[in-house]
N, C-alpha and C positions, 0 to 999 in steps of 0.2 A: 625475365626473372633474375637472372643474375646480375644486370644490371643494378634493381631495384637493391638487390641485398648485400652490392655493392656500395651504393651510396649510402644505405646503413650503417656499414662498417666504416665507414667514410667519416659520419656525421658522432659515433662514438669515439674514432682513432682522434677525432679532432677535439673533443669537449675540453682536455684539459688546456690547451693554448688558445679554444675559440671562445670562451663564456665571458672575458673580459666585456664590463661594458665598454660601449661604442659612441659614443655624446658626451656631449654638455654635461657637468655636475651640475645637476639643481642645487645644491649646496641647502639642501632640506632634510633634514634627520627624521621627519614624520613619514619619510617614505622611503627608508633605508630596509625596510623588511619585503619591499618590492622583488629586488635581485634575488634576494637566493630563493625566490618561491616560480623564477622566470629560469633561473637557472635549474633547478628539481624538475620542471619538467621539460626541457632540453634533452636532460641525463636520464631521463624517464622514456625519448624517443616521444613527446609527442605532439613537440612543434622542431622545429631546428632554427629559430629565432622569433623573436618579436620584438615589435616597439611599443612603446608606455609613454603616455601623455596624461600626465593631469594640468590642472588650469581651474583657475575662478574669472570671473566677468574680464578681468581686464589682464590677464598675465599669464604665462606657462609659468609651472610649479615645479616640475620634474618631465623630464624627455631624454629615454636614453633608447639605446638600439642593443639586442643581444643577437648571437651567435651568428647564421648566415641566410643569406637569400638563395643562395646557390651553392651545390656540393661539387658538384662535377659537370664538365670538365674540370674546370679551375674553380676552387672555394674562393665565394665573396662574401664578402663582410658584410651582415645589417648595417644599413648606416639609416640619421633619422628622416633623411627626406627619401627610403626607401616608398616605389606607390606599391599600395597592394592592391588585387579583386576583391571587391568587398563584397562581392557578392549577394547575402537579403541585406546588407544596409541600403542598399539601393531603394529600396522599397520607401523607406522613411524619409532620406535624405535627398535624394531625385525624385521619385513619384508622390509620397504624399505633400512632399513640401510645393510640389507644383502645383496639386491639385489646391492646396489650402491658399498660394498665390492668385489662381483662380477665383477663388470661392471671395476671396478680400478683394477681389477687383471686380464681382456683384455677377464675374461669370460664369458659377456653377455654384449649385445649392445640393450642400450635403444629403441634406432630406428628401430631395425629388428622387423619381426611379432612375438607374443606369440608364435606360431606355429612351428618355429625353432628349440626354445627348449623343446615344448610339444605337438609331433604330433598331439596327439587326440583331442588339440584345434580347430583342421581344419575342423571343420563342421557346416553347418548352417548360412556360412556368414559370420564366424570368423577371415577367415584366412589371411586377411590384419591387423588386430588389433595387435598393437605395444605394449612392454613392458612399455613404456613410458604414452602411452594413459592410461594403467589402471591404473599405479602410480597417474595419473592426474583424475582418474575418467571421462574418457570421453570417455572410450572405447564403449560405448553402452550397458554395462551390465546391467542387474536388479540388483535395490540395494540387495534383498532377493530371493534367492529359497525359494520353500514350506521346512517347516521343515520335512513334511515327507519323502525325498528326502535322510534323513540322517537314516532313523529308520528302516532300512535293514542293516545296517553293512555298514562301513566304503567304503568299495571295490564298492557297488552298490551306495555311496553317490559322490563317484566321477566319476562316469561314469556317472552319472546324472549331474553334474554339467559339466563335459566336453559337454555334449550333448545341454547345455541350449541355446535357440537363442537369439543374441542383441536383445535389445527392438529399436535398433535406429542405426543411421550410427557414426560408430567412429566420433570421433570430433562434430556431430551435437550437444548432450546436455551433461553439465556438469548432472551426477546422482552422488552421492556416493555410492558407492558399495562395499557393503560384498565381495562379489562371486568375483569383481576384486584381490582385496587380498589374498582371499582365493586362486587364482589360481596362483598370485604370491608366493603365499607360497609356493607351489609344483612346482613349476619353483626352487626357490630356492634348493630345495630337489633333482628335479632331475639331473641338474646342480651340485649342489654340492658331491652326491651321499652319502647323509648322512641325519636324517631328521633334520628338521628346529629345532626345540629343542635342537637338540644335535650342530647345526651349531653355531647358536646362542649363546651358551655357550661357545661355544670352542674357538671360532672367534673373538665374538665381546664382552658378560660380563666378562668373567674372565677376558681375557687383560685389560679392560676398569676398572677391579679390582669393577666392579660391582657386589656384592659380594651375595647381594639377591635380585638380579634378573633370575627371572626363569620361563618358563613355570612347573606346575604339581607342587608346592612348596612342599618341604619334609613337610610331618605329624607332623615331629619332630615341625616347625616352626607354628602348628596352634596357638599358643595363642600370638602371634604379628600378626594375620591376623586379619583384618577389618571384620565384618558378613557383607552380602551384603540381603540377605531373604531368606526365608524358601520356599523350593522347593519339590514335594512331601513328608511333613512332616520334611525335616531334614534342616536347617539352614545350607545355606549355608557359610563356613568360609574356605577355603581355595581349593575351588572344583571353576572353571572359572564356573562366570555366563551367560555366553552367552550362548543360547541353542544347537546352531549347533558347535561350539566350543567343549560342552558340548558330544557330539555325535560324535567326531570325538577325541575324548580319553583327550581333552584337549589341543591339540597341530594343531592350525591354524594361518593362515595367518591374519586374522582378528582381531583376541582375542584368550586371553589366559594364557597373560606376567604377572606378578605380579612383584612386586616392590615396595621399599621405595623409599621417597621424596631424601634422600644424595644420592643412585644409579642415580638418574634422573637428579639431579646435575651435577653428575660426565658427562651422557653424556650429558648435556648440557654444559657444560662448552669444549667440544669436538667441537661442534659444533661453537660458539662464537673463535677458535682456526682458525678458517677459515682467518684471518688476523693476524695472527700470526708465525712466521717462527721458534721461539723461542721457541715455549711454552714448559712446561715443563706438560701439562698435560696428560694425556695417550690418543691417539690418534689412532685409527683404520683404519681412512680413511685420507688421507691425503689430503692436502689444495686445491688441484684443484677436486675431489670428491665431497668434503664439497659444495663447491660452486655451484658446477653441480646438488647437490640434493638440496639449499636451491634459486635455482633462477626461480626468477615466471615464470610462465607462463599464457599468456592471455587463460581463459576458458570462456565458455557461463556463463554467471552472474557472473565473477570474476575472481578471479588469482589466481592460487595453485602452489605448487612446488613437484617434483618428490616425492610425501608420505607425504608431509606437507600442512595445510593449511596456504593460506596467506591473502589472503581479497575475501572472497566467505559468503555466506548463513548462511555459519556454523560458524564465527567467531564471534558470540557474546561473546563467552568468553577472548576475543582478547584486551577489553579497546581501549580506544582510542588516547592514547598517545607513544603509541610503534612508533619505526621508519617504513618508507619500506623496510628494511630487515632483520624484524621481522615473525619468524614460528613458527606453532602451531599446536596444536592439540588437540581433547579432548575427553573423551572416554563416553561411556555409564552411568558408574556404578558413575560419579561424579568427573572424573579425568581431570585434565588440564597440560597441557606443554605446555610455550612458550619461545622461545629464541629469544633474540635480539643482532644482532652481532654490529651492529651502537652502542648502547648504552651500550655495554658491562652485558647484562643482563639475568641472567635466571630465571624465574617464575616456580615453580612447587608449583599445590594445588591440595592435596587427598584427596576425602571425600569419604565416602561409602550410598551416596545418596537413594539407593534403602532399606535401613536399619531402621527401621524393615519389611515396610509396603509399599515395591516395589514405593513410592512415591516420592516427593523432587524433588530440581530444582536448579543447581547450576551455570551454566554458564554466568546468570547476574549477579551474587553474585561475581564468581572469576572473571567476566571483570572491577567490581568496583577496585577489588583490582591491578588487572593487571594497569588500568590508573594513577592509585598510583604510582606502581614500573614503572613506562615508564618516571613519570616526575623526 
């Protein structure tokens, strides 16, 4: 505890010499009201930096880094190619972008049952529930297993998770669900017959020349990771913070991905290519793909799209001036991605929210900024 409320006093004694930005001047006056609303909540305690990335199809717009990644020991400085945990962007950016790789290469079909591709899904009620439903979250899953479900070894954490009953009839409620992605991860794996880590990389970040992007980040890379908090005694800086992520070696469908703000770029600007026949940006999925995973669909209290959110519960970090074909996402640890293909726009903001003191709150923070970059 006194650590924790040290680094506090740490993270305030410092604001007035630490808030300078840390990048590149965009030299863009449309996005000068950015800083002081990244810097308010610094001074507010409830991130102790982030990075800010806007960009249309072909160019970054503004890219700056504020305050720190690390307080103590020694305070380091945001800089822009800091990587962070991203936590649920994992979900969209690694698992469904894999799945919809799949589904364009004729080998997985949205609308079939989970169970096609993962017999042991088939018990308990399951075995009508569609690929499609859990991309969407309406398959009936529980958002969370118990974590002790994982504290046997990997081999008995997925036999428990195959085993788990819906809480509800597919399509009855929108939930958000871990365990949905989690078991689309392992669809992916066993489908692709290679695990999601290695798919991921092979498939869709290297091509996409997303160069640190990675689940397990090399060792070599800890002093450009974000700290996210201190977990039986050891600060966490480059170990995924999610706990059953954590339990399952690192590599899930849920969380796990790490990443800087220009990889996020790269695949947002993928994404925004979706009207585009031309582009010259690197592309994995091609244009009728793109549009199959960013087109709503009506859910209980809102509209999602196959691994993206579009106007649901969870879009507070969304602003309010994005168009309707506008997708998003946003992860635990303080992370946001939104792309707008109407406006030619991609939003990326990385903080490490949970730093030092498992606390902070960022997704009305980045929706102020997202209504910025929407106008």
């Amino acid at each position: 505890m006194k650590m924790l409320a040290h680094c506090s006093l740490m993270i305030l004694l410092s604001l007035t010499t630490n808030l300078a930005v840390r990048a590149a001047d965009s030299g863009d006056s449309r996005f000068d009201a950015i800083e002081p609303i990244v810097r308010r909540g610094i001074e507010a305690g409830q991130l102790p930096g982030a990075v800010v990335a806007v960009a249309d199809s072909t160019k970054i717009l503004y890219l700056r880094a504020f305050g720190d990644r690390q307080i103590e020991p020694t305070r380091e400085a945001l800089t822009t190619d800091t990587i962070f945990d991203l936590a649920s962007l994992t979900k969209p950016v690694a698992t469904a972008t894999s799945v919809m790789l799949l589904v364009q290469r004729g080998e997985v079909d949205l609308d079939q049952p989970v169970a096609k591709y993962l017999p042991e899904f088939a018990v308990e009620g399951k075995e009508a529930i569609t690929v499609r439903d859990l991309m969407l979250h309406v398959g009936g899953m529980i958002p969370d297993n118990s974590i002790r479900d994982y504290q046997k070894g990997i081999d008995v954490a997925w036999e428990r998770l195959f085993a788990l009953k819906p809480r509800s009839e597919r399509g009855e409620k929108f939930a958000y669900s871990d365990v949905g992605f989690l078991i689309l991860g392992k669809l992916v794996e066993r489908v692709s017959g290679t695990t999601l880590d290695q798919f991921t990389q092979k498939e869709i970040f290297q091509p996409m020349g997303m160069e640190t992007t990675s689940y397990q980040p090399d060792p070599a890379l800890r002093d450009r990771i974000a700290a996210t908090e201190p977990r039986d005694g050891e600060l966490l800086r480059g170990k995924v913070h999610d706990p059953r992520a954590a339990l399952l070696d690192g590599v899930a469908g849920h969380a796990g991905l790490f990443s800087t703000a220009e990889d996020l770029v790269r695949y947002g600007q993928m994404i925004l290519s979706v009207d585009d026949e031309t582009t010259s940006a690197p592309r994995v999925l091609d244009q009728k793909t793109i549009a199959a995973m960013i087109q709503p669909h009506r859910v209980p209290r809102g509209t999602r799209t196959p691994g993206w959110d579009h106007q649901s519960p969870y879009s507070s970090n969304r602003g309010t001036t994005f168009s309707d074909s506008a997708v998003g996402h946003g992860g635990f640890t303080g992370t946001v991605l939104w792309i707008d293909p109407e406006k030619d726009r991609v939003f990326v903001f990385l903080s490490s929210r949970l730093y030092p003191d498992g606390k902070g709150s960022v997704n009305r923070l980045a929706g102020e900024i997202a209504t910025i970059i929407g106008r």
